[in-house]
N, C-alpha and C positions, 0 to 999 in steps of 0.2 A: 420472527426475526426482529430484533429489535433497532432500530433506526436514530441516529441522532445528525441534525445537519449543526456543524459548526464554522464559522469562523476562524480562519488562522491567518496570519500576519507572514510576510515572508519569512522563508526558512533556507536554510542550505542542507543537503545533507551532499554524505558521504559512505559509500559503500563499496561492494561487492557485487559485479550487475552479471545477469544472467535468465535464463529464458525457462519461464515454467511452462509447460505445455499439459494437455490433459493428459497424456501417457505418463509425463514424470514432473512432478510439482519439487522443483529443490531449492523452495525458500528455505527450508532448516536446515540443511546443507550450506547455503551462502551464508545463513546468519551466523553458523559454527564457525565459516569458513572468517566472516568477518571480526568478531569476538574473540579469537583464537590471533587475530593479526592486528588489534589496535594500536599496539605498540610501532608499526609502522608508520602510522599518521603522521608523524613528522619530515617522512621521507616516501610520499602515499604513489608509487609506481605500483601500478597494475589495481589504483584504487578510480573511482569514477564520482565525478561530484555532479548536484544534480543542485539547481537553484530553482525552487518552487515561488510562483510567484503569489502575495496576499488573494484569498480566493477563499468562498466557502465549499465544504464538504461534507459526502453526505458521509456516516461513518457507523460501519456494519460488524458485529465480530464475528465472527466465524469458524467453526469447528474443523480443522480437517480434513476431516472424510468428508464433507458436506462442501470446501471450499470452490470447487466447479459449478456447483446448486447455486450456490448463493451469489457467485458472484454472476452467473447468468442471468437470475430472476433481477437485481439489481439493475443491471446496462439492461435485458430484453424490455422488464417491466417498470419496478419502482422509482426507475429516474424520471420517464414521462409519464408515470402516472402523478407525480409531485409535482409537473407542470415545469422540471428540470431538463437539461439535458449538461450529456456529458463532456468536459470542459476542459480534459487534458488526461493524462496517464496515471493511472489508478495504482495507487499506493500499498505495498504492503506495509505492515507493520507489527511487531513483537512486541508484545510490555516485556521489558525484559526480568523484572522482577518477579510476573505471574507467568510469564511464556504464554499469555491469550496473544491468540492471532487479531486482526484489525484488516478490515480494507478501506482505506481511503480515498470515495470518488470525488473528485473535483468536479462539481457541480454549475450550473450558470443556470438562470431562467430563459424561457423560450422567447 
């Protein structure tokens, strides 16, 4: 699993919010749902905005079928094993050009 901690600056975003659980993961549901509706954004009812504050993260990609693995071994193990812990609500993410998945932990030292 490949690990990258970076840096990012405040950001805003904007979405489509909804609950993956281990019986049904429906990030690629929300993402269709929200890419299929951008043209709302000027009038954003039933959109949800989210202001992340400057913070580093740790930043893992993710298969999948694999996405429950990895994001376990991440929060159970490799954020305290990196002398981190976890520092706010863990991010998905789409390249939307490659459709790689991403999870973004927002990290803090202990």
């Amino acid at each position: 699993m490949e690990i990258k901690i970076i840096d990012l600056p405040m950001i805003t975003v904007i979405g489509k919010e909804g609950l993956c659980t281990a019986e049904k993961n429906i990030a690629q549901q929300l993402w269709q749902e929200a890419n299929s509706h951008f043209n709302e954004v000027a009038a954003p009812e039933g959109w949800t905005k989210w202001v992340m504050p400057a913070r580093k993260y740790m930043v893992v990609d993710v298969e999948p079928d694999r996405y429950g693995e990895i994001f376990d071994e991440v929060i159970n193990n490799t954020i305290s094993e990196k002398g981190m812990k976890l520092a706010g609500a863990v991010c998905d993410y789409t390249e939307p050009a490659t459709g790689k998945n991403k999870l973004f932990f927002p990290i803090a030292s202990l």
